[in-house]
C-alpha positions in Angstrom: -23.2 37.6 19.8 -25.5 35.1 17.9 -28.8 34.2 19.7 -29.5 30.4 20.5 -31.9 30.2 17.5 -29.5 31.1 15.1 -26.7 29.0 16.8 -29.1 26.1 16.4 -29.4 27.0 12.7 -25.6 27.1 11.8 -25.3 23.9 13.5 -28.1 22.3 11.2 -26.4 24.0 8.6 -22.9 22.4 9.1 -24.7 19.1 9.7 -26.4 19.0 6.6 -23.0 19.8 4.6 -20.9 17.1 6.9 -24.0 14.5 5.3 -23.3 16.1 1.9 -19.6 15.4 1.8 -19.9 12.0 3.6 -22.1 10.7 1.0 -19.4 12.1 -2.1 -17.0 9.9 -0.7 -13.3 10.5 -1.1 -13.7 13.2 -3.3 -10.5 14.7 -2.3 -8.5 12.0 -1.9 -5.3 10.9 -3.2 -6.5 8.4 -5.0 -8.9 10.6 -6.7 -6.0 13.5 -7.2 -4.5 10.0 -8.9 -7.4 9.9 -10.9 -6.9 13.0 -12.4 -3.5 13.6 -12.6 -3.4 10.5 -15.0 -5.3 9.1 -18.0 -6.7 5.4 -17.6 -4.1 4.1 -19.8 -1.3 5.4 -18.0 -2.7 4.1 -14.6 -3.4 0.7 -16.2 0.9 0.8 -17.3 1.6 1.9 -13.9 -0.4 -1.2 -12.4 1.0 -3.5 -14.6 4.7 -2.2 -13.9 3.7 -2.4 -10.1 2.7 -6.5 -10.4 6.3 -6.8 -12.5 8.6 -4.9 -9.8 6.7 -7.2 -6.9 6.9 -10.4 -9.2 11.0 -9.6 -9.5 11.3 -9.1 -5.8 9.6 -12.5 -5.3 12.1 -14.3 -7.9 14.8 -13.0 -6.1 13.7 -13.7 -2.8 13.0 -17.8 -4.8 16.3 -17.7 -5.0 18.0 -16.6 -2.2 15.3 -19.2 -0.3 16.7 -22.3 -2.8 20.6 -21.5 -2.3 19.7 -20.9 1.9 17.6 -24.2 1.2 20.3 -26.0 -0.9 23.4 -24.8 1.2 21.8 -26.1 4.4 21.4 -29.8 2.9 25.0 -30.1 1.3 26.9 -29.1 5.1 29.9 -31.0 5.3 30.3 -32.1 8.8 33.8 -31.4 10.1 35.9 -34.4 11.4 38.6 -33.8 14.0 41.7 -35.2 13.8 44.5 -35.6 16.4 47.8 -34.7 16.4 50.6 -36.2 18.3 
């Protein structure tokens, strides 16, 4: 079994890496696995094809919000009518 000394030692020891590795960053991260997986350029397409799928979802969603919008101002109100 490892004396208190050296015990006090390792734990310096793992310390001083945790410091190392908190002031890398994200080195290990997905977005730096991103970062290597794909060139600039490609990442720069991917962004731009990201802002193009969410501007299509907001023109649909434009146009679902006008018909709801326009459909609720041309209601017809229902008369009633009475038979004999």
């Amino acid at each position: 079994m490892a004396t208190t000394t050296e015990l006090e030692a390792r734990v310096r020891e793992l310390e001083d890496k945790i410091k190392v590795l908190e002031s890398e960053g994200d080195r290990f991260g997905i977005r730096t696995l991103f970062d290597e997986l794909f060139p600039t350029d490609a990442r720069k397409h991917m962004r731009a094809a990201r802002k193009e799928q969410l501007m299509a979802i907001r023109s649909v969603l434009d146009h679902w919000i006008a018909k709801a919008d326009e459909s609720a101002t041309n209601t017809k109100r229902r008369e009633s009518i009475a038979v004999d």
